[in-house]
Structures are given as C-alpha cells and as structure tokens.
N, C-alpha and C positions, 0 to 999 in steps of 0.2 A: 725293725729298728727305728725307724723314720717316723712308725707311730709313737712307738716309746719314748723318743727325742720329743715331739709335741706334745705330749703331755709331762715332761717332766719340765718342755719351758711354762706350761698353763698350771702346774701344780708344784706348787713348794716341796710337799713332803713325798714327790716321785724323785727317782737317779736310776739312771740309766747304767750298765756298765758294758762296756764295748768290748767284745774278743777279735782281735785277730782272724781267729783263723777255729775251724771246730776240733776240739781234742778228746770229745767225751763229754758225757753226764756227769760224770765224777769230778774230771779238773773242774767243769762250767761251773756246780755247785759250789767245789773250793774257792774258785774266784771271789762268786758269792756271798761264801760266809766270812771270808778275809775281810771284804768291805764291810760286810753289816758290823765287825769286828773291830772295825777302823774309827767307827761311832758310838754313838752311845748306845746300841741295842740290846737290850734286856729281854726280849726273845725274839729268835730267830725261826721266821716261818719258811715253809719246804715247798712247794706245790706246783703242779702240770699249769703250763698256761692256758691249755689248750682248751678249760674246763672243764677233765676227767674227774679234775675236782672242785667238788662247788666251794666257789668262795663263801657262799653261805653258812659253812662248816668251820671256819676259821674263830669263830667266837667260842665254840663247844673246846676247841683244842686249846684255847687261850685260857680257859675256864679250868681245864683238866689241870695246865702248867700250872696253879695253884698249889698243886700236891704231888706234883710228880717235875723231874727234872727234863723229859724228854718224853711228847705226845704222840702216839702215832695214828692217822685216822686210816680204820683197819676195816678193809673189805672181810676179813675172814673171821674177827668175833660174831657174839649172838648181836642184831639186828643190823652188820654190815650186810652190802650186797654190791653184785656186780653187774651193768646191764652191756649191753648190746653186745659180747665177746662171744663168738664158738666156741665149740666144746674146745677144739684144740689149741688155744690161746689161755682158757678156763685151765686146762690140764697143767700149762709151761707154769703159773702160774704157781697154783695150789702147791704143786709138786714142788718147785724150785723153795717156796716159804716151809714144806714139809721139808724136803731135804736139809737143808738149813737150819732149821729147827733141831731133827735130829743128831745132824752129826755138832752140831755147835752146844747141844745138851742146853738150851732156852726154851724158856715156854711162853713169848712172842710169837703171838699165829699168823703177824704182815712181816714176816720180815724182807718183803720185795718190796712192799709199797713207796712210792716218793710224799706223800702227803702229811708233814712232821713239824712239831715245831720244838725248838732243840731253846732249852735255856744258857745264857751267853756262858754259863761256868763249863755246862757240856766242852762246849765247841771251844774252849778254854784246854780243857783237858787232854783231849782224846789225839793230842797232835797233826792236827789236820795235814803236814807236813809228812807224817808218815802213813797216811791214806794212799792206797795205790792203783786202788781198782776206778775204771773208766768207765763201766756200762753201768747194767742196774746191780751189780755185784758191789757198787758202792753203795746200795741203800742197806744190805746186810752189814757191810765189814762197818757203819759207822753206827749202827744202831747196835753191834754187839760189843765195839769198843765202849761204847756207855756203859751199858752194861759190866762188862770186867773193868770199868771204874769206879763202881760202884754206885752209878746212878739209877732213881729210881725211874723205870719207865711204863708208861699205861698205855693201854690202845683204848682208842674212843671211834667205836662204827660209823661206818662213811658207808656212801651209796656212790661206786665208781661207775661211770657212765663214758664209754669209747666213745673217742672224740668224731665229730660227724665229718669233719673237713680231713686229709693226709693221712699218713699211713705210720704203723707203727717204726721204731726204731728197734725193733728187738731184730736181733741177727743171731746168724749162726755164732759168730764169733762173741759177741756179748752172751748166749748159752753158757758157751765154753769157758769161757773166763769164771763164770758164775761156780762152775761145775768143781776148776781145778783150784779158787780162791777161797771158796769156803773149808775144806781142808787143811790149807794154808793155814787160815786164820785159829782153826784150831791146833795146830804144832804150834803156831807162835806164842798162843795162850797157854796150851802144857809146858812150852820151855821159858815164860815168864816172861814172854817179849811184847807181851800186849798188856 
C-alpha cells in the first residue's frame, strides 16, 4: 500500500484505493470497478499484481475490446499456456473452468481466469450490486452475467506464469463456494433472475 501511495503521489494517472479490512476477491474487485465507474472509464482492465499476468498482454486485450464487449486472456484456448503450477493445481483448475463450462452450458474455456478487460457498458449492466461470490467463483459468476446480457465475449491466449514470491489464496472454502455457486447461477438463469 505504501508503495502504491508513492507512486500515485509521483504519477497523476495512478489512485490508490484503500480497504479496511480483506473481504474477498470478489467485494476487493467490486470496490474496484465502482471507482473506475466513478470516472470516466471506457475500459475496465482486471489483472493479478503479482505478474501471473504480463502487463505486456494488456495492449492484445484492449485491441480484442474493439469487437467484443468483454476480453478474457485465456490460459486454456489454442496458444494459451500455463507455467510453473503442478499437476494438482493444473487439475483445480481445468477442471473448475470445465465444470462451469458444462453445467452453465457456455463455450468460454477460462472461465476461472482473473485476467479481463470488461467494457464500461458490461459493468454498467450486469449489476455489480447483485454479484455475491467472494473467492474465484467471482470470475465465473461475472463473465456469465455478460454473457446472459447479451454481451459479446472473446478470449485472447495469455502465457499464465505462478507467481515466484507467496503462496496461493485458493482454499478449501473458495473450492467450495465455486462448487455450490455455479449451480446457483444456473437456477437463477432458468428462473430468469439473471
């Protein structure tokens, strides 16, 4: 935070936005896109800090936003890839985006990825106020809210690379959630509530 505060006194076009207290992946983003929301943003970009994903990739997804409403940069099309993760990290993964895939009946092959850039009408629509998932079961529930809006979305292949410093946030309980919310998200879609 301390770094982030010095460089947003050394750079104009940095802001900082301070939490309290940690509540999630999911509120932390909201917060997020509330404020880019607050300004004049015309796209809203999504990304690990930690350099899982290259900032270098950020031009390719801004380029895609051209023709598509919501970009995803996707480990799992043809010339994504994944480094340094074992097999069983590989597995939660694939798995969790297969899962999701099928019981949500889309043919988005990241749908766990965080790596996204969401056009300001997206994040306009999709009521981020009825967003409720905390862990990565929010990068599902708001890439298929687009989706049942009718927006169009493209995955453009990224090269995800595990961060060299800390350790993951996936838990038992973020699984879970994942497990019993995408379900969820399909009743509420068959009963028209999404």
């Amino acid at each position: 935070g301390e770094i982030a505060d010095r460089l947003a006194a050394e750079l104009p076009w940095v802001e900082v936005l301070h939490r309290p207290e940690k509540e999630g992946l999911g509120p932390a983003y909201l917060a997020g896109f509330r404020e880019a929301l607050a300004g004049d943003a015309e796209l809203v970009f999504e990304l690990d800090c930690d350099r899982s994903h290259d900032p270098a990739d950020v031009p390719r997804l801004r380029a895609a936003a051209e023709d598509a409403d919501l970009v995803l940069g996707s480990r799992y099309v043809e010339g994504g890839a994944i480094r340094n993760w074992g097999l069983a990290r590989r597995m939660v993964s694939a798995g969790g985006s297969l899962y999701a895939r099928l019981l949500l009946g889309v043919s988005v092959r990241d749908l766990t990825g965080g790596f996204k850039c969401f056009r300001r009408s997206v994040l306009e629509t999709i009521d981020l106020d009825a967003v409720r998932s905390r862990g990565y079961a929010f990068q599902i529930e708001t890439t298929y809210r687009a989706l049942r809006a009718g927006f169009r979305v493209v995955e453009v292949p990224i090269t995800f690379v595990d961060r060299e410093v800390g350790g993951s946030k996936m838990s038992r309980a973020i699984v879970l959630e994942a497990i019993w919310k995408v379900p969820l998200l399909r009743v509420a879609a068959l009963r028209g509530r999404l």
